[in-house]
C-alpha positions as YAML, in Angstrom:
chain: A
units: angstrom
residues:
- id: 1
  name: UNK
  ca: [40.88, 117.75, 3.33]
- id: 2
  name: UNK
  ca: [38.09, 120.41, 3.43]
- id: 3
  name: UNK
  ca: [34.44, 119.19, 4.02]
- id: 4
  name: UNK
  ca: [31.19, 120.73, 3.12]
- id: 5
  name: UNK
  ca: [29.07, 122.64, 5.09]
- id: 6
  name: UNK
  ca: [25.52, 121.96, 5.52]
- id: 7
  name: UNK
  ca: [23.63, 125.37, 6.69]
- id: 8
  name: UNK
  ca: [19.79, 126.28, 6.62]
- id: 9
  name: UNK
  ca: [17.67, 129.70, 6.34]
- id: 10
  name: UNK
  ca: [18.98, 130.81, 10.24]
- id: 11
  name: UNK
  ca: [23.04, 130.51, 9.18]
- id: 12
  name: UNK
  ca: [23.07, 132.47, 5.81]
- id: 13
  name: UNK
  ca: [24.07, 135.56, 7.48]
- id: 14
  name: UNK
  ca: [27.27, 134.27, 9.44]
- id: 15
  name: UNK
  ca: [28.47, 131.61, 7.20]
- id: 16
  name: UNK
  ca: [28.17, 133.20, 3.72]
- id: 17
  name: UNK
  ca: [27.19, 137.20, 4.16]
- id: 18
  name: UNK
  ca: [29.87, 137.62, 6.74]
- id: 19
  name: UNK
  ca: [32.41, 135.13, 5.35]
- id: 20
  name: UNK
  ca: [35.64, 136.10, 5.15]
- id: 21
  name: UNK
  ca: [36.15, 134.58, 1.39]
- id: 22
  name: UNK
  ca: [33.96, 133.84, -1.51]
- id: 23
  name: UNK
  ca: [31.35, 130.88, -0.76]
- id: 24
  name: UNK
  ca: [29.93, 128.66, -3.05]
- id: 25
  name: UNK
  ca: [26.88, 127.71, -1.97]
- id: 26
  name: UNK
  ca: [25.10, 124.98, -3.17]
- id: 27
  name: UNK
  ca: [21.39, 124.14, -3.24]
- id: 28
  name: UNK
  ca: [19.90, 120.53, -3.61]
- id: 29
  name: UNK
  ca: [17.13, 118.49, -3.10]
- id: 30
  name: UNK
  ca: [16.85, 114.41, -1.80]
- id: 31
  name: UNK
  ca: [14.53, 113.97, -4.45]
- id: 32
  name: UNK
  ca: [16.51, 115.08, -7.33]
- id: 33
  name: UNK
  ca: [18.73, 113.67, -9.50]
- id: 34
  name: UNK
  ca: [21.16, 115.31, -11.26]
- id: 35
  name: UNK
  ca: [21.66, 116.56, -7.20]
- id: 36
  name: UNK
  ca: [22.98, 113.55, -6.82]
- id: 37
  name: UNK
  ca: [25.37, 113.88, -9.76]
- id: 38
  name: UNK
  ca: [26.69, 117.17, -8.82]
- id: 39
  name: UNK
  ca: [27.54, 116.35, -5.19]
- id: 40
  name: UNK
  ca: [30.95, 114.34, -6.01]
- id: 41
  name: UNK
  ca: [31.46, 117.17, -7.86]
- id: 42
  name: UNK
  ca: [30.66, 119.78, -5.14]
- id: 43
  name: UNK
  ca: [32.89, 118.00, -2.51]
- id: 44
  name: UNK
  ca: [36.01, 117.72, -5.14]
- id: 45
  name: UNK
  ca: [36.08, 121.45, -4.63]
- id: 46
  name: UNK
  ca: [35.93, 121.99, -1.22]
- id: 47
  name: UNK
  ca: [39.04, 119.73, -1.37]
- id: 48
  name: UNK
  ca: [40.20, 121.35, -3.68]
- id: 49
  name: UNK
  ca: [39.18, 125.28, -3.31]
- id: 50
  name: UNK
  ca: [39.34, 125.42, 0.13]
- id: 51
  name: UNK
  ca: [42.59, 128.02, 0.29]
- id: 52
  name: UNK
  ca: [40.33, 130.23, -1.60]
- id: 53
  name: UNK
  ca: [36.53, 129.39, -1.02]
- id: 54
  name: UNK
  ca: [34.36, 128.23, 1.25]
- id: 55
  name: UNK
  ca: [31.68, 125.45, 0.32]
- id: 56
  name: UNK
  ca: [28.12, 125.37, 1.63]
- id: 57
  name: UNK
  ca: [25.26, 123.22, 1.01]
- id: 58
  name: UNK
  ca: [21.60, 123.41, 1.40]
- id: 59
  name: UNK
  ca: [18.41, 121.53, 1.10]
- id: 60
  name: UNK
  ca: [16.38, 123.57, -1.03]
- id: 61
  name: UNK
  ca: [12.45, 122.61, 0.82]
- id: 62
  name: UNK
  ca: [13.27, 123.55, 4.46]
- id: 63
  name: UNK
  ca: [14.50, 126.84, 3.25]
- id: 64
  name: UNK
  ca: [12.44, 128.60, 1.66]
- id: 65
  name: UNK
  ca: [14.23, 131.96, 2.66]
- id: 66
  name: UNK
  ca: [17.52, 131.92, 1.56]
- id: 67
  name: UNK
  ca: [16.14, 130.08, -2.08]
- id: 68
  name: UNK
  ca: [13.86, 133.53, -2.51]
- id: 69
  name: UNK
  ca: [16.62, 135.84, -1.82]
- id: 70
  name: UNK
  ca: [18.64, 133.90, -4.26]
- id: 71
  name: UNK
  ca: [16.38, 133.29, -6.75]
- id: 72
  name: UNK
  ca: [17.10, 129.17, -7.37]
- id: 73
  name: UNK
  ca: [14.58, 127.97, -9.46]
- id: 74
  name: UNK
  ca: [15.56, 124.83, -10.29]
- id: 75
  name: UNK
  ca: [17.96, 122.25, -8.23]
- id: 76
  name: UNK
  ca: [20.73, 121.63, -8.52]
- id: 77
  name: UNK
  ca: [21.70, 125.30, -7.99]
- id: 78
  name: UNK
  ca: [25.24, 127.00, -7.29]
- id: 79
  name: UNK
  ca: [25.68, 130.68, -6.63]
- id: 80
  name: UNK
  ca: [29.13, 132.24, -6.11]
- id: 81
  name: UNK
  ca: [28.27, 134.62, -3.45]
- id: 82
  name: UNK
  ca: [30.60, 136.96, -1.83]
- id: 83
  name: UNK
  ca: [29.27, 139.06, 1.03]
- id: 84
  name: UNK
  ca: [25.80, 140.21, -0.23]
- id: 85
  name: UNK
  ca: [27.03, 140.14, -4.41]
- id: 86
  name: UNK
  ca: [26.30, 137.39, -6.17]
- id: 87
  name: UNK
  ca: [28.88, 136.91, -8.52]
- id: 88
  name: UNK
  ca: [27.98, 133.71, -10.85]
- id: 89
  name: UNK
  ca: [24.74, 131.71, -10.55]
- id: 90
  name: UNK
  ca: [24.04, 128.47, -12.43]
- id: 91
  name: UNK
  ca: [21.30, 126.00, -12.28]
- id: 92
  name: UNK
  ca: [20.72, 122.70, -13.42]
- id: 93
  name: UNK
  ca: [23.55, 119.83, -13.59]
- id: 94
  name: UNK
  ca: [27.04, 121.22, -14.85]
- id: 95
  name: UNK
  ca: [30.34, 119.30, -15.56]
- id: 96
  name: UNK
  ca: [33.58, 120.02, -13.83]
- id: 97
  name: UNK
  ca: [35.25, 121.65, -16.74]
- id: 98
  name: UNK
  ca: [32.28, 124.27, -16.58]
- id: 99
  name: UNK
  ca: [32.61, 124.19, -12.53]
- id: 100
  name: UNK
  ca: [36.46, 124.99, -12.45]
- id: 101
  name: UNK
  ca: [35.95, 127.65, -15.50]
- id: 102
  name: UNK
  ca: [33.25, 129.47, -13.56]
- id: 103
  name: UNK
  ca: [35.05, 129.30, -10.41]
- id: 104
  name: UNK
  ca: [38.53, 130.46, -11.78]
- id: 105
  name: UNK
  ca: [37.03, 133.22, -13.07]
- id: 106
  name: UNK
  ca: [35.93, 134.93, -10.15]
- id: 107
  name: UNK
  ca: [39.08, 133.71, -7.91]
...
């Protein structure tokens, strides 16, 4: 069983730049939501993806940084990142059926 990652601004560059794999990384907020929809969601595939992806989360207020350089507008947010390409970006609640087809499509 694979678990989530929690990161902030300061471990971007080692855990998703300089990954070794593709990293979805997730961005959230406590007072949101359809966050709180997603995040079953997001931990089905680290369990699930972990062979081939590595999951990240972060809270989208404390870091300002990383949500600039990705450009996350609203929350929930995934981007498919893999070293400094992003290769998918959504925003906004999604179902698993749309999660697993953007995912498989890139891995």
């Amino acid at each position: 069983m694979s678990s989530v990652t929690t990161i902030t601004d300061t471990e971007v560059e080692t855990e998703v730049l300089k990954a070794n794999q593709p990293v979805l990384v997730y961005f959230w907020a406590s007072w949101c939501g359809p966050c709180r929809l997603m995040s079953p969601l997001i931990d089905w595939v680290a369990d699930n993806y972990s062979d081939r992806l590595k999951v990240v989360k972060m809270e989208v207020d404390p870091n300002p940084a990383t949500v600039k350089l990705y450009q996350v507008e609203g929350v929930p947010a995934i981007r498919l990142v893999q070293g400094n390409e992003v290769l998918e970006a959504s925003e906004g609640a999604i179902g698993k059926q749309k999660l697993v087809s953007l995912l498989d499509t890139h891995l």
